[in-house]
C-alpha positions as CSV (number, residue, x, y, z in Angstrom):
1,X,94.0,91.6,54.5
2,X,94.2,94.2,57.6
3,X,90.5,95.1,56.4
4,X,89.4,91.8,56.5
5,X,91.4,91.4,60.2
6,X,89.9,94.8,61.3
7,X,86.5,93.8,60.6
8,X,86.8,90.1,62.0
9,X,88.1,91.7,65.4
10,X,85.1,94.0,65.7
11,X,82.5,91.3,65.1
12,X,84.3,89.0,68.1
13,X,84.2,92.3,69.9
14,X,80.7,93.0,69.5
15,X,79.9,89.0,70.1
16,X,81.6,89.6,73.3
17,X,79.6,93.1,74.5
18,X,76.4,91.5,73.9
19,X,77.2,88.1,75.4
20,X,78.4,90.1,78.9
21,X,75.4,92.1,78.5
22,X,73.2,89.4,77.9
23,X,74.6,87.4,80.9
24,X,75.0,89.8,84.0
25,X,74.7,86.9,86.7
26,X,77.4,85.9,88.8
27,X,79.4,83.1,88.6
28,X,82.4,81.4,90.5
29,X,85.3,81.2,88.9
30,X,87.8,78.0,90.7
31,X,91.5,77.5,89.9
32,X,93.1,74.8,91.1
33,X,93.0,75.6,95.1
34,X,91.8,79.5,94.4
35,X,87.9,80.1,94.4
36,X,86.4,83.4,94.1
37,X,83.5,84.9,95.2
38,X,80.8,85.8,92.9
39,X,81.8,87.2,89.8
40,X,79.9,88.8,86.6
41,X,80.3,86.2,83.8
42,X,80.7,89.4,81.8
43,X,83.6,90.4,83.7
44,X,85.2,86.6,83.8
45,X,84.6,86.6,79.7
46,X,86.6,89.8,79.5
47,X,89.8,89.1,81.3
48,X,89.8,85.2,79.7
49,X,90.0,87.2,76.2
50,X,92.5,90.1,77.7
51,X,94.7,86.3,79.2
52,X,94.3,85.2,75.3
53,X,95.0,88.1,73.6
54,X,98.2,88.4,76.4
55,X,99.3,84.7,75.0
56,X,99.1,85.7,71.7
57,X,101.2,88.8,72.1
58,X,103.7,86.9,73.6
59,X,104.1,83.9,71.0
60,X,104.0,86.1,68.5
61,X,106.5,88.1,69.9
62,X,108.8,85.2,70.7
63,X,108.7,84.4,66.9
64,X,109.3,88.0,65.3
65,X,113.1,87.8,67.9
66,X,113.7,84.5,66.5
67,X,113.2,85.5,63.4
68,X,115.2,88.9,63.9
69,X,117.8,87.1,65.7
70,X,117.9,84.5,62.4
71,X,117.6,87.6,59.9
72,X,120.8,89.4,61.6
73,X,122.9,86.0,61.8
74,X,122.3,85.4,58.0
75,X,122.7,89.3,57.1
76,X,126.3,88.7,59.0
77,X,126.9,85.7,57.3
78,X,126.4,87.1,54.0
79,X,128.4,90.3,54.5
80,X,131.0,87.9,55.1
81,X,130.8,85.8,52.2
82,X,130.4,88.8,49.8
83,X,133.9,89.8,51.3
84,X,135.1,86.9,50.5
85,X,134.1,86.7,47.3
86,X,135.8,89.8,46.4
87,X,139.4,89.0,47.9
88,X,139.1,85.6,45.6
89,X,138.2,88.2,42.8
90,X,141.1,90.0,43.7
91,X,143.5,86.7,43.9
92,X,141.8,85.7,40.9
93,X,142.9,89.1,38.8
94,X,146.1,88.8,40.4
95,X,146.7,85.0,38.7
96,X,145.6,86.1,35.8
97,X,148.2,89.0,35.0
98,X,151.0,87.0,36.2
99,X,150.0,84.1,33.9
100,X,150.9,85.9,30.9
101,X,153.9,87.0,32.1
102,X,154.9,83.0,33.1
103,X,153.7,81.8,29.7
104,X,156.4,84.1,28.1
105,X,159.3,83.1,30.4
106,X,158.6,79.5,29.8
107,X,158.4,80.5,26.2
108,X,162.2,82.2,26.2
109,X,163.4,78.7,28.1
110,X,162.0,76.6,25.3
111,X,163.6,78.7,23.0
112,X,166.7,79.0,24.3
113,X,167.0,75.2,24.0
Protein backbone atom coordinates (compact mmCIF):
# COMPACT_ATOMS: atom_id res chain seq x y z
CA UNK A 1 0.00 0.00 0.00
CA UNK A 2 2.90 2.68 0.75
CA UNK A 3 4.32 1.49 -2.81
CA UNK A 4 1.24 2.10 -4.39
CA UNK A 5 0.97 5.80 -2.23
CA UNK A 6 4.68 6.47 -3.11
CA UNK A 7 4.25 5.98 -6.63
CA UNK A 8 0.71 7.93 -6.89
CA UNK A 9 2.50 11.02 -5.11
CA UNK A 10 5.28 11.13 -7.68
CA UNK A 11 3.12 11.01 -10.72
CA UNK A 12 0.85 14.14 -9.15
CA UNK A 13 4.37 15.56 -8.56
CA UNK A 14 5.64 15.20 -11.92
CA UNK A 15 1.96 16.35 -13.33
CA UNK A 16 2.59 19.36 -11.38
CA UNK A 17 6.51 20.16 -12.65
CA UNK A 18 5.42 19.92 -16.17
CA UNK A 19 2.16 21.79 -15.80
CA UNK A 20 4.39 25.01 -14.09
CA UNK A 21 6.83 24.42 -16.76
CA UNK A 22 4.46 24.24 -19.39
CA UNK A 23 2.68 27.50 -18.12
CA UNK A 24 5.28 30.16 -17.17
CA UNK A 25 2.90 33.32 -17.79
CA UNK A 26 1.75 35.38 -15.17
CA UNK A 27 -1.40 35.49 -13.64
CA UNK A 28 -3.32 37.50 -10.93
CA UNK A 29 -4.29 35.83 -8.21
CA UNK A 30 -7.62 37.96 -6.19
CA UNK A 31 -8.83 37.08 -2.59
CA UNK A 32 -11.57 38.49 -1.43
CA UNK A 33 -10.26 42.38 -1.11
CA UNK A 34 -6.42 41.22 -1.69
CA UNK A 35 -5.05 41.33 -5.46
CA UNK A 36 -1.63 40.60 -6.36
CA UNK A 37 0.44 41.56 -8.88
CA UNK A 38 1.49 39.35 -11.55
CA UNK A 39 2.36 35.96 -10.59
CA UNK A 40 3.77 32.67 -12.32
CA UNK A 41 0.87 30.24 -12.61
CA UNK A 42 3.67 27.84 -11.73
CA UNK A 43 4.33 29.50 -8.67
CA UNK A 44 0.36 30.00 -7.69
CA UNK A 45 0.01 25.99 -8.55
CA UNK A 46 2.77 25.30 -6.08
CA UNK A 47 1.70 27.06 -2.94
CA UNK A 48 -2.32 25.91 -3.61
CA UNK A 49 -0.82 22.22 -3.35
CA UNK A 50 1.78 23.23 -0.28
CA UNK A 51 -2.20 25.17 1.32
CA UNK A 52 -3.64 21.41 0.44
CA UNK A 53 -1.12 19.29 1.57
CA UNK A 54 -1.08 21.91 4.91
CA UNK A 55 -5.10 21.04 5.35
CA UNK A 56 -4.48 17.61 5.07
CA UNK A 57 -1.72 17.53 7.72
CA UNK A 58 -3.85 19.16 9.87
CA UNK A 59 -7.21 16.94 9.66
CA UNK A 60 -5.30 14.18 9.73
CA UNK A 61 -3.61 15.19 12.68
CA UNK A 62 -6.73 16.30 14.43
CA UNK A 63 -8.03 12.59 14.01
CA UNK A 64 -4.81 10.56 15.06
CA UNK A 65 -5.31 12.99 18.91
CA UNK A 66 -8.90 12.01 18.92
CA UNK A 67 -8.15 8.87 18.35
CA UNK A 68 -5.13 8.82 20.91
CA UNK A 69 -7.09 10.74 23.32
CA UNK A 70 -10.09 7.83 22.80
CA UNK A 71 -7.31 4.94 22.88
CA UNK A 72 -5.90 6.25 26.44
CA UNK A 73 -9.62 6.79 27.93
CA UNK A 74 -10.56 3.12 26.99
CA UNK A 75 -6.96 1.73 28.01
CA UNK A 76 -7.95 3.49 31.50
CA UNK A 77 -11.14 2.20 31.53
CA UNK A 78 -10.09 -1.23 31.01
CA UNK A 79 -7.29 -1.22 33.57
CA UNK A 80 -10.04 -0.38 35.74
CA UNK A 81 -12.42 -2.98 35.05
CA UNK A 82 -9.71 -5.75 34.94
CA UNK A 83 -9.11 -4.59 38.68
CA UNK A 84 -12.32 -4.99 39.36
CA UNK A 85 -12.70 -8.10 38.15
CA UNK A 86 -10.08 -9.54 40.21
CA UNK A 87 -11.37 -8.04 43.76
CA UNK A 88 -14.84 -9.81 42.73
CA UNK A 89 -12.56 -12.90 42.12
CA UNK A 90 -11.20 -12.43 45.30
CA UNK A 91 -14.79 -11.88 47.14
CA UNK A 92 -15.84 -14.66 45.10
CA UNK A 93 -12.95 -17.25 46.65
CA UNK A 94 -13.60 -15.74 49.80
CA UNK A 95 -17.63 -16.92 49.74
CA UNK A 96 -16.72 -19.85 48.57
CA UNK A 97 -14.54 -21.15 51.63
CA UNK A 98 -16.83 -19.84 54.04
CA UNK A 99 -19.68 -21.67 52.49
CA UNK A 100 -18.53 -24.89 53.47
CA UNK A 101 -17.82 -24.00 56.72
CA UNK A 102 -21.78 -22.48 57.09
CA UNK A 103 -23.14 -25.63 55.46
CA UNK A 104 -21.58 -27.62 58.40
CA UNK A 105 -22.74 -25.38 61.27
CA UNK A 106 -26.23 -25.46 59.91
CA UNK A 107 -25.68 -29.13 59.63
CA UNK A 108 -24.66 -29.56 63.71
CA UNK A 109 -28.11 -27.25 64.35
CA UNK A 110 -30.21 -29.64 62.43
CA UNK A 111 -28.81 -32.29 64.28
CA UNK A 112 -28.84 -31.16 67.45
CA UNK A 113 -32.70 -30.95 67.09
Amino acid sequence: MRVLMFILMTVLAVMLVLFGVQNPQPVEVRLLMFTSGPISLSLVMILAVIAGATLVALFTGYSGIRHSLRERRLSKLQAELEQRIAQLEKENEHLRAKAPQKQESVAQKNSDR
